[in-house]
C-alpha angles and dihedrals in degrees: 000000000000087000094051099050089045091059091043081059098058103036103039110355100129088041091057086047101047086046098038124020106221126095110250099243086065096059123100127253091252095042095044084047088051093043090053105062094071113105100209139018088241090060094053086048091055093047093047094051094043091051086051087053094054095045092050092045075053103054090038097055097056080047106263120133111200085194083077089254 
């Protein structure tokens, strides 16, 4: 696991935190293995965003606005 997260750091370490938020050592082994396998920062960033999207046209549609509307 120490490997793993090591190479997060280097790799991707600012974009896991700006995502995130949440340093990479403190990531689970399923989450880091998972985390890996992206090949750019850039490609964690548009997943993220496009989770968040997903989670917000959800909540919306049973009627929650996490915006405090």
């Amino acid at each position: 696991m120490v490997a793993v997260t090591a190479r997060l750091e280097t790799r991707h370490g600012d974009a896991i935190r700006e995502v995130f938020q949440i340093d990479p050592a403190a990531l689970t082994a399923v989450q880091a293995q998972y985390l890996i396998g992206f090949r750019s920062a850039n490609e964690i960033r548009n997943r993220g965003l496009a989770a968040k999207q997903a989670t917000d046209r959800r909540l919306r549609a049973k009627g929650i606005d996490r915006m405090g509307g």
